[in-house]
N, C-alpha and C positions, 0 to 999 in steps of 0.2 A: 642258273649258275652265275649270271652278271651280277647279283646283287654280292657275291664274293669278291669282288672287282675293290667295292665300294670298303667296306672292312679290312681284307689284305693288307699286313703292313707293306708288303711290297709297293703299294701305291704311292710314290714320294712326294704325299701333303708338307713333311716338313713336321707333322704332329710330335713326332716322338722325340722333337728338340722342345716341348712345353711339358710340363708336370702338373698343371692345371693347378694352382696355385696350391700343392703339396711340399714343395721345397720350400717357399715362405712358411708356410704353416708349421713344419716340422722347425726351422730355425728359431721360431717365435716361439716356439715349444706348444702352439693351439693342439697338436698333431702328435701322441706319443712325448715320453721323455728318452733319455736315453738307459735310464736304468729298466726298463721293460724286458719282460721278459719273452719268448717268439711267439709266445701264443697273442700276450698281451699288444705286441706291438702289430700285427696280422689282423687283429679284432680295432686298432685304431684304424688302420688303411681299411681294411672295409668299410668301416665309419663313415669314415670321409668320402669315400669312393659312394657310398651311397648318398651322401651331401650334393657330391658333385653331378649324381644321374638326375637326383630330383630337382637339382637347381637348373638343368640343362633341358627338364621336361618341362619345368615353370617358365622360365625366361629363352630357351633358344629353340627350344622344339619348337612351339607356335610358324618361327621366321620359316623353319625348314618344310615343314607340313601346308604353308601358303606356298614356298617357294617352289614345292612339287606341282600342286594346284595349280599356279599359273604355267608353268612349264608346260603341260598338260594343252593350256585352252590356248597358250601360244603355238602349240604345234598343227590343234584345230584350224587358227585363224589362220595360220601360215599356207595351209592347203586351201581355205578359201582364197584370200587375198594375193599370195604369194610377198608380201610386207613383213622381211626380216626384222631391221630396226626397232619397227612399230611395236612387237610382239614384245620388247624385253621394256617397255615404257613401268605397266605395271609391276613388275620385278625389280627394276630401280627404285621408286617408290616402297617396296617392301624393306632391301636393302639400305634406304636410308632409313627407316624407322629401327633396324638393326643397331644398326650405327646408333644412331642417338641414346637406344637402351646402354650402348656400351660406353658413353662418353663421359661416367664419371669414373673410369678406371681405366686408366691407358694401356694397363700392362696389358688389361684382360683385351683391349680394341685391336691392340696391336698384336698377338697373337691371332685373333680371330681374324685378323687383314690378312694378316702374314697366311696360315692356315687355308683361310680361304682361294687366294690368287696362287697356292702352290697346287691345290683340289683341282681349279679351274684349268692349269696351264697340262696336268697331268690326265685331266679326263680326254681334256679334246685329243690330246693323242691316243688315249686308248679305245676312245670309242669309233674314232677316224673320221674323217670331212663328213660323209655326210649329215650323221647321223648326232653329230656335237654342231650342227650348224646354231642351233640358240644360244650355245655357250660360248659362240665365238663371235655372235651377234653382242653376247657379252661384255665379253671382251674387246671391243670395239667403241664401245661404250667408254672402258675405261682411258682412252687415248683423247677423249672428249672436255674439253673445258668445261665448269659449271655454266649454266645449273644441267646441261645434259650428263657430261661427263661423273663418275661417280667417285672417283681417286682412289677407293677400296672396295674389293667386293670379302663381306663377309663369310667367315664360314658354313654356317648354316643353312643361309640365301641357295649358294651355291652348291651345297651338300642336295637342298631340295631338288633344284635345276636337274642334279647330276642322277638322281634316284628316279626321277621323271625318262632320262632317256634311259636307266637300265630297268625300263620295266615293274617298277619297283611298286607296290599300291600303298596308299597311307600311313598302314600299322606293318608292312615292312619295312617303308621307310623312317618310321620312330624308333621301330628295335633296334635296327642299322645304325640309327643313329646316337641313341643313347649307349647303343655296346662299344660304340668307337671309346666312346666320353671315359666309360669303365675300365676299359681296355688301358685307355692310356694311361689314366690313373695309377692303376696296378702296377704297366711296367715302368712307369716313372718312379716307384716304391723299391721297385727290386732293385734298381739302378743307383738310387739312394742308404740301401742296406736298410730301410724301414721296414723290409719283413721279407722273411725269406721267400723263395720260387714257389717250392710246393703249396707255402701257406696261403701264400699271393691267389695261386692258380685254383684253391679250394672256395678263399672270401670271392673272386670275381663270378665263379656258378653260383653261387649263392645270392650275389647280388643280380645278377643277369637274372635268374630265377622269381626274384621279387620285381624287379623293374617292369617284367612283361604285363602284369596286370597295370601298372601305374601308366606306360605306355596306350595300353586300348584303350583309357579313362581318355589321355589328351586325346586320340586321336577322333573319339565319339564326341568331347568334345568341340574339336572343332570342326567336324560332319554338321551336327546339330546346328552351330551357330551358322553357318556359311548359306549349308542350303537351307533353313529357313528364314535366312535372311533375303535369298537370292529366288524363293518359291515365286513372287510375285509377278516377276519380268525374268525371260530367258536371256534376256539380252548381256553383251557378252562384258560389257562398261558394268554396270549392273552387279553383274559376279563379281569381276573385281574389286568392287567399292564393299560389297559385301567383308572380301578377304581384307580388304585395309583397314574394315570396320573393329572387325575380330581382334586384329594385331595393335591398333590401338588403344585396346581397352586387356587383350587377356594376357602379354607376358608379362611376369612380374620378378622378382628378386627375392630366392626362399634360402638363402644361404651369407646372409651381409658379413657375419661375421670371416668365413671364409673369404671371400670379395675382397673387408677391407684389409689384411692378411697379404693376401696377392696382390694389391697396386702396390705396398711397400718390398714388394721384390727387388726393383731397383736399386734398392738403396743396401742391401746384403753384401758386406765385403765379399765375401767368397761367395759362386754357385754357379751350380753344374747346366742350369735351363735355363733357357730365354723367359719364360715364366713360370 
């Protein structure tokens, strides 16, 4: 039942103020015109909505799928050592490799910032003291000057973190995650008059539907890569250089033309989203 936690708009990430670069797209007219008709402009947001889960399972799922991962061996180490701090060392390191995928597009960084530290400030309350103690170990982090300190934690990092303490295994936490992505999508469509509710709510099962197989692909992928990267030594430095390995080389950007669409958001006289 936690992993509902995670999904729930109720949860105040702050997400439902971004469009995920659907309101530039529709302005720039990448995204529908306005002479469409409901079926035609239903069948563009699905489109895009599928753009947007594949480009979230190429480029952001990888951070969140590590960020579970260590979440995990930092809870381990923490019952050995009793070493809060120490646990969230490799999880910084993941989080700035985040960061840097998102640094040639501010809209999209600063969404993901933004996004992220609303996840982070909303979990530790709902999951209570003790049991968010990593994510305030977090948090603590970010109150730190460089190079400890981290000034933003992204969304994803942090989405991983947070599906770690609800429980959550791998290819729950991909679905979870890719359905937010869809989710928002959509209702940033209806919000915009890009396509009506029922149409909305038929293209997101249908996307949701196709996403699941493309989800178990990343998630085997990155089982594959980690533990036989990590088979050799158990040790726990080891594992993580493994995961640092993987995120170095496997997220990539499968949607540029949307991308570059959304960093020129700012510059839209009029509009409804922060991005």
């Amino acid at each position: 039942m936690e992993a509902f936690v995670l999904i729930d708009p109720l949860l105040p990430t702050g997400a439902f103020a971004h469009s995920l670069g659907l309101e530039p797209a529709r302005i720039a007219r990448a995204v529908g015109t306005l002479d469409e008709t409901s079926r035609e402009a239903s069948r563009a947001v699905e489109t895009y909505a599928r753009e947007c889960a594949q480009s979230a399972i190429d480029g952001q799922l990888p951070f969140a799928l590590a960020a579970r991962a260590l979440a995990v061996r930092a809870n381990e180490k923490r019952a050995r050592e009793g070493d809060e701090d120490g646990t969230t060392r490799a999880w910084r390191a993941a989080n700035a490799e985040c960061a840097a995928l998102c640094a040639s597009n501010a809209v999209n960084r600063r969404a993901s910032a933004g996004t992220g530290a609303a996840l982070l400030r909303a979990s530790i309350v709902a999951f209570g003291e003790d049991r968010s103690w990593y994510l305030r170990a977090i948090k603590r982090t970010l109150r730190r000057p460089p190079p400890l300190g981290l000034g933003e934690a992204h969304h994803a990092c942090v989405f991983g973190a947070v599906s770690a303490i609800a429980n959550l295994d791998a290819e729950a936490c991909a679905r979870a995650y890719v359905y937010c992505i869809m989710r928002d999508v959509c209702s940033a469509a209806t919000r915009l008059n890009a396509s009506g509710p029922l149409e909305t709510v038929a293209a997101l099962r249908r996307c949701v539907e196709d996403a699941e197989a493309a989800c178990a692909v990343a998630v085997a992928e990155f089982n594959a890569s980690t533990v036989r990267a990590s088979t050799i030594d158990d040790d726990d430095d080891d594992d993580d250089d493994a995961i640092m390995n993987y995120l170095r080389r496997a997220p990539a950007t499968s949607a540029p033309i949307y991308e570059a669409v959304q960093g020129a958001h700012d510059h839209a006289r009029a509009r409804l989203f922060n991005s």
